[in-house]
N, C-alpha and C positions, 0 to 999 in steps of 0.2 A: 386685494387690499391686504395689507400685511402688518401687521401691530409688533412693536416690539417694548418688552417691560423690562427694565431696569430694575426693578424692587423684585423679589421674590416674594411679599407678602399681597401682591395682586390675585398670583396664582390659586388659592381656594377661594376667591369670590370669584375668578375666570369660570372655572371649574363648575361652579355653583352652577351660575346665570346660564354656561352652556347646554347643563344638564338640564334646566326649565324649558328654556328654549325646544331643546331635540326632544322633551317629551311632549310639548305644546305640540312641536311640528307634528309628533310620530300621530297623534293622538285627530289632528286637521285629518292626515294623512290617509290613514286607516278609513275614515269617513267617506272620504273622496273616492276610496276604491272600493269600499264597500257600496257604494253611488254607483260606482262606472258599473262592477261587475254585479247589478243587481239584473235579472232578465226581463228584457223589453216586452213589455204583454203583444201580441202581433194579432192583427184584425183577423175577421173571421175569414175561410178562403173562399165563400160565396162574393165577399166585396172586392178580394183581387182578381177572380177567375175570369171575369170581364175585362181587365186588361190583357187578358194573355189571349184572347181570343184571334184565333188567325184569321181568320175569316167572318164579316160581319154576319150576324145573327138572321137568321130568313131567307138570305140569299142563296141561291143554288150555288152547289161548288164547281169550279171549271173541269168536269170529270168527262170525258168522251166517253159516250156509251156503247157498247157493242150487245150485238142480240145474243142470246143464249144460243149454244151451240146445241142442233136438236140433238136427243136422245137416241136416236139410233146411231146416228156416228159415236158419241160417246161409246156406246154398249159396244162397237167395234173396232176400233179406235187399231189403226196401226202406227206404226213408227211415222213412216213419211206423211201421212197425215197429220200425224200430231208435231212435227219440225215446222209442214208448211202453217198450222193455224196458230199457231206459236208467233213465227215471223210476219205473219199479218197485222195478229192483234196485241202481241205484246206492249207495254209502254215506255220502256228503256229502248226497244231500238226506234219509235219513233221520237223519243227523245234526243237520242244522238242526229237523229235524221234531220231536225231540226235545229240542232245547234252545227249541226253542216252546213245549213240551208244559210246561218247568220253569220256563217265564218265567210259564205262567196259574198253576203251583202258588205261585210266590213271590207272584203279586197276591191267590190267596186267602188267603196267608199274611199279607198286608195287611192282607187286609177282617177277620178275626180277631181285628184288635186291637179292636174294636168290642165283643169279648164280655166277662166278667169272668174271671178267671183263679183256678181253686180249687187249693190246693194241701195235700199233709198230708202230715207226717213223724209216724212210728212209734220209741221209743227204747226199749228197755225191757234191764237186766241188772244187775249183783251189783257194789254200789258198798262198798268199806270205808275204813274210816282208822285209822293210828295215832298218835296224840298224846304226846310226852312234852316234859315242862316240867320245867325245876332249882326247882321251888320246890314245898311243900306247898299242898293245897286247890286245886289247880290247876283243878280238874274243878271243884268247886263254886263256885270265886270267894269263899270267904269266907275270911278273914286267923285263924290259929291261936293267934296272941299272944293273942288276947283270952280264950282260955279256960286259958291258964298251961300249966302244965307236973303232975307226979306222978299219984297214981292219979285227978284228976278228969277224966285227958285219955286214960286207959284206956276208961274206958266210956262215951265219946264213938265216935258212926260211923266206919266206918272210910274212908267214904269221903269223908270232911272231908280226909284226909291223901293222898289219891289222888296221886298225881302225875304218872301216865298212865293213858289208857285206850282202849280199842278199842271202837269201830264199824260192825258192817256190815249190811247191810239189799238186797235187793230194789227196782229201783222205773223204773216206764216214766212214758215221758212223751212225749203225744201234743199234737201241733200242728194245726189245720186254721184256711186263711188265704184267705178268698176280696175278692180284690181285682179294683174295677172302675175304672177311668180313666174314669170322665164328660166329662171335655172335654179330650184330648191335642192342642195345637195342631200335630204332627206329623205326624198320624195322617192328616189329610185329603192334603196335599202328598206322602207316602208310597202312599198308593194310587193315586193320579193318577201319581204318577213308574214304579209298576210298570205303569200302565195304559201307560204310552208305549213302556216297554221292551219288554211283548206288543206292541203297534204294528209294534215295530222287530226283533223274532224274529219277525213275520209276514212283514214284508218281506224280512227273510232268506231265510224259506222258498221265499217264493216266485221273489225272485232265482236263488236254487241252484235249480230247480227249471227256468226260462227259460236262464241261462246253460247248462245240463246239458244242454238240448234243443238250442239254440246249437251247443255243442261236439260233440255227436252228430251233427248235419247236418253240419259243419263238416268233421268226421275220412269221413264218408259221401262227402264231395262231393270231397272228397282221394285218397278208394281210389278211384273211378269213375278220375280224371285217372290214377293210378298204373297202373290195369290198362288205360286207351288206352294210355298209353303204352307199357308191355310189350308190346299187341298191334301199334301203328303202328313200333317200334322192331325186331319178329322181320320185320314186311313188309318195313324198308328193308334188312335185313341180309339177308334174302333177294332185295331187289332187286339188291345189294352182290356177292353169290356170284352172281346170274345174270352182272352186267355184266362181272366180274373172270373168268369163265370163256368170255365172250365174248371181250377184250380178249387171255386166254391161246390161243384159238384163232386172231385175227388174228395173233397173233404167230407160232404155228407155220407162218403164211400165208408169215409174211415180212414183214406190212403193219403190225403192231404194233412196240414196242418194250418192255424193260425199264423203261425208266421210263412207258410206259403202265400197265405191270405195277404200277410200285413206287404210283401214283396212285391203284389201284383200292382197292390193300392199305390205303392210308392213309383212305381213304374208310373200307369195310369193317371195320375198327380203329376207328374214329369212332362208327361205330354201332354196331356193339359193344360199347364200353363206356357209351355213350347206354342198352342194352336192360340192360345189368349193373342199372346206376343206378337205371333204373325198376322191378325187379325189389325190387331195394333198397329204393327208395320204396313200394312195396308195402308189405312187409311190417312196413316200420314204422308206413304208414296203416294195416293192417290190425289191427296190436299197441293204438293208439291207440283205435282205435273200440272193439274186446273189453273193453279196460278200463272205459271206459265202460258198456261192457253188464254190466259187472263179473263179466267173462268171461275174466280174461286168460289162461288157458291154451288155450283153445280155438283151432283155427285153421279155414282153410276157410271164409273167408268172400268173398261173391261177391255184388256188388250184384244187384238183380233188374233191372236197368234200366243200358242205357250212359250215359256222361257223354251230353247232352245240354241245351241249354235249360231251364230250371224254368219259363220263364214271363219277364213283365214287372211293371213296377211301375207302375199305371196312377194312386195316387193322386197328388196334385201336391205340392209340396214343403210350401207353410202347411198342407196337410190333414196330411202326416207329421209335422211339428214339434211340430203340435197333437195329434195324436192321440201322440206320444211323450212331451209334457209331463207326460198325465195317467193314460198308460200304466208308466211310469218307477217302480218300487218306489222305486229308490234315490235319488229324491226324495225321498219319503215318509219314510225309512229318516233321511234329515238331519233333516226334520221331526220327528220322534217326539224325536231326539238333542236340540233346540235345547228341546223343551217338556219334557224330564229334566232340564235343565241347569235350569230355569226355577224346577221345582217343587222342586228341589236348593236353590234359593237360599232359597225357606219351608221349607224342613226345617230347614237352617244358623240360620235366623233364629229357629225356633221355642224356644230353647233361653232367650230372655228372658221368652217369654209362659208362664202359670201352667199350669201341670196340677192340674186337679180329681179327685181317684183318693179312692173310697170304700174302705174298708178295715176289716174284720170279720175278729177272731182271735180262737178257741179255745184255751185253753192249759187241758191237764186233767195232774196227776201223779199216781199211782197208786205208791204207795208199802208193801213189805211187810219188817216189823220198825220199830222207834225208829229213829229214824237223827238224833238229836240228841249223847245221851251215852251214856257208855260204862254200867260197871258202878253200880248194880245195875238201870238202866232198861233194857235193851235186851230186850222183849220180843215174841220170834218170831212171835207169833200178832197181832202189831200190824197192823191196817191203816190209813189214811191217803188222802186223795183231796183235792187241790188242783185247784180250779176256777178259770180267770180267763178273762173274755170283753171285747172291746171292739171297740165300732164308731163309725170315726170318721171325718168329712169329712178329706183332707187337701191342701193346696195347694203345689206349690214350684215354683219356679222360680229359675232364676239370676242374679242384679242386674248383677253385674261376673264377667267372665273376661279381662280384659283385653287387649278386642277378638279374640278370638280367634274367634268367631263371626262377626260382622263380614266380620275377615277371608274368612274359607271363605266366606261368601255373595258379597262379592264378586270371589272366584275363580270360582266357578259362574258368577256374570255374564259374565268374560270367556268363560266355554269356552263359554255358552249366545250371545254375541255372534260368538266362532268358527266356532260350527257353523252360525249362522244366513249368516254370510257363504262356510263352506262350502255350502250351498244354494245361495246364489248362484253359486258357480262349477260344482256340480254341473248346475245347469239349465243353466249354458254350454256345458259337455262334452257333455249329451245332446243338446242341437240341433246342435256342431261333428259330433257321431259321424252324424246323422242326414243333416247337410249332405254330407258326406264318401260317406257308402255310396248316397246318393240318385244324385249326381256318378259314381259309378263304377256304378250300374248305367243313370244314361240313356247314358252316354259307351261303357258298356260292350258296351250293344246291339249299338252302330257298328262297336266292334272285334269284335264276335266274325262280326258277318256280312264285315266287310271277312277278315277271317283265315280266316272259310270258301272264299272267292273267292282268297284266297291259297294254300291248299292247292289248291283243283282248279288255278288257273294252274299251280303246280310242278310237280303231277304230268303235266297234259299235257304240260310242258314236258319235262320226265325222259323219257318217252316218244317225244315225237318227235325228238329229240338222240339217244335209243337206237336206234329205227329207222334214223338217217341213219345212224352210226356201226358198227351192223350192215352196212348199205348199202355203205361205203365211203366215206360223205360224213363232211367234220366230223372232229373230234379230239378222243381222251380227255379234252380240257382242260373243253370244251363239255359231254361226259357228266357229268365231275367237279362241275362247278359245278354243274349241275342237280341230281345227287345232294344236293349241300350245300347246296343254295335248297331244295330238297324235304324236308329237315331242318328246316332253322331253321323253317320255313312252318308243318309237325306240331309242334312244340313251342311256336311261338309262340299256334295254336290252340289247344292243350289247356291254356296256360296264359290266356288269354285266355276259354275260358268255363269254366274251373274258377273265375277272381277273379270274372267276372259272378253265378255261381250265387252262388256265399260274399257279394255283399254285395247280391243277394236276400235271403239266410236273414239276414245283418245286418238289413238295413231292416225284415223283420218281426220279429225280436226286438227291435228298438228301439221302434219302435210299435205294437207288437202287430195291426197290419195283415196282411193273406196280400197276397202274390202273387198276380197272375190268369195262367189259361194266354193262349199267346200263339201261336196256329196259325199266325198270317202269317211270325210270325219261325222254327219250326220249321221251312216250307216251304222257307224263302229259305235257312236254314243247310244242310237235309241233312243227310247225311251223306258230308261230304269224304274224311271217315277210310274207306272203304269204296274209293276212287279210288286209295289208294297201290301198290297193289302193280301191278305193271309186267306181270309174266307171263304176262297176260292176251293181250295185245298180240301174244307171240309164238308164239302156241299154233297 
């Protein structure tokens, strides 16, 4: 709307009235949002908590029970034990197992279409009607002008003048429909597409099935490190109270000091809270692995074997790459993806080509009483039977949808050009992964024999500083330090062949390759952890 003024002495009452107006409005306005943005009081969360309820109240939940695992297998527990109880009672791989099981029912739900399909519907009950019309002869259809008026239109029927009537009658009516599709051009591309998806729920299963076994070794090879640790971390803490109760008797000598004193304590504090930590680490390795066994409440579990070497990896790096290429589901698993996408694209495109469907129907009505007109034909004792059959070729298919098929086909192109170019990058990941854990267990041989020779240095080290120190030679600084090289030395150990084992149990989950034992490197490692505690010495 647009105004235009002529006068310029309009202008300060324009002016005015607008200013009224935009402060009325500002003034509505303000209210309005002070309304909107005022905060909704919200019910208490007892009255909504009932709706969110997933499961109705009382009822047991669909949970499969399994017995507890007894206690002596726990307290003994080896590796291949706890893989195989794993894969028994886990519930992700009987999960997959059973989305396996629905991936073959949906391909026979496929092959099906192959058959002819019968069908038959049953109708049968108590049909009426009431008719009324503003005019005479209604019921009959014949015009009454023709026969006049006075006593010759007396003894005429009565039901020339009708002008309503009723009808009701009984009556069923049965269908049977049996139809075959002889040539569905979807039909083939649809059992192929479900063929790849069983493909690819096989690969799932058996994925979940290796990563499960993975992660069991994995949580196994973690408790082993967690309970050295506990036991190498009570030795140093007890080497810690020997040296500290040494260091409190030099001093009642005269030959110590307080801050030899305060040195020990800070020592002893160090490893203390080192032995808390693995304590700690325990028991969440050991929460880890029960689940797994799908065990989780259970406690009390105790490797049958100490951390230790597993072995070596003898084959060479092309023999792993190769044997992981063709070992690899989750290759496979893109594969089956890229040939769905494929057969997706004949399905999308079938929608132009004909469908041939044979088609044979029964149509029979069975009918009791007239059920045409009203009075004076409606007789009860009436029966009636309509028969209708027809069999016939029939062809359709769709000409134009305005590219909309098309279209979706070549969507399916691209996701089926995605997943093929994910294949490619999947095969890159499983040779980087293979490359990577091959690397840390030739490299990791090295460390873990060098980090065994590390431990015995410290500890004799620790030893004979202690002796001097005992002696009179030497100074709590020299004990100190040794304590704290003979620390770092046990931890850099136990971390050093707990990564070796794990990327053992890696490289044979990646290629489905074992480990061989490795007597030479067991020899040369020992057992260093056996050398820490000091006590010995001064017995």
């Amino acid at each position: 709307m647009t105004f235009v003024f002529r006068r310029c002495f309009y202008l300060p009452l324009l002016i005015s009235l607008i200013a009224e107006c935009a402060f009325v409005d500002r003034g509505a306005l303000a209210d309005e949002a002070n309304s909107a943005l005022a905060p909704e009081t919200l019910p208490p969360a007892e009255k909504v908590q009932a709706l969110g309820a997933g499961w109705p109240a009382g009822m047991p939940l669909p949970i499969e029970s399994f017995p507890d695992l007894p206690e002596a297998v726990l307290a003994n527990l080896d590796m291949e034990t706890a893989v195989r109880l794993a894969e028994e009672r886990n519930p992700t791989i009987r999960e997959n197992y059973q989305r396996l099981i629905a991936s073959q029912n949906q391909l026979g739900s496929a092959y099906a279409t192959w058959w002819p399909t019968v069908d038959a519907n049953l109708n049968f009950g108590w049909y009426g009607e009431n008719a009324f019309y503003n005019y005479a002869g209604a019921t009959s259809g014949i015009d009454q002008s023709i026969y006049g008026g006075g006593d010759s239109a007396a003894v005429l029927p009565s039901y020339l003048f009708d002008r309503s009537f009723t009808s009701s009658y009984w009556q069923g009516v049965s269908t049977l429909d049996i139809n075959w599709k002889l040539y569905d051009p979807e039909r083939g591309p649809q059992i192929w597409k479900n063929k790849y998806i069983v493909r690819e729920s096989s690969s799932d299963y058996i994925i979940s099935r290796r990563d499960n076994a993975l992660r069991t070794q994995e949580a196994f090879v973690r408790l082993q490190a967690s309970i050295a640790g506990i036991k190498t971390s009570q030795q140093l803490v007890d080497n810690d109270q020997f040296l500290l109760s040494l260091a409190q008797a030099r001093k009642r000598l005269g030959v110590a000091s307080d801050l030899d004193i305060a040195k020990q304590l800070t020592v002893l504090r160090s490893d203390q809270v080192n032995l808390v930590n693995a304590k700690q680490d325990a028991l969440i390795d050991e929460a880890k692995l029960v689940e797994l066994l799908n065990a989780p409440l259970q406690k009390g579990v105790s490797p049958s074997t100490p951390l230790k070497p597993l072995g070596a990896w003898s084959a060479s790096l092309d023999a792993t790459v190769q044997s992981a290429l063709g070992y690899r589901k989750v290759i496979e698993k893109q594969l089956a993806i890229v040939q769905q996408n494929e057969s997706q694209v004949q399905i999308d495109l079938a929608i132009y080509r004909p469908t041939i469907e044979l088609v044979n129907s029964l149509y029979w009505t069975k009918g009791l009483g007239y059920n045409n007109l009203g009075p004076p034909w409606i007789i009860e004792s009436a029966r009636s039977d309509l028969w209708n059959a027809q069999s016939l070729l029939q062809v359709t298919f769709t000409g134009f949808d305005g590219g909309r098929a098309r279209m979706e086909a070549e969507a399916s192109k691209s996701r089926a050009r995605a997943a093929a170019a994910k294949v490619n990058q999947t095969i890159n990941s499983v040779i980087a992964e293979v490359r990577e854990y091959f690397s840390r267990a030739q490299q990791g041989r090295e460390a873990v024999l060098a980090a065994s020779k590390r431990v015995r240095a410290a500890s004799d080290s620790l030893k004979l500083q202690s002796m001097r120190f005992r002696a009179g030679y030497g100074t709590i600084t020299d004990v100190v330090q040794s304590q704290q090289d003979l620390t770092q030395a046990v931890g850099s150990y136990i971390t050093q062949l707990s990564d070796y084992n794990l990327a053992l149990v890696n490289l044979s989950r990646s290629s489905g390759l074992s480990f061989a034992a490795d007597p030479d490197l067991m020899q040369q490692v020992g057992n260093p952890l056996s050398q820490v505690n000091i006590s010995s010495v001064f017995r």
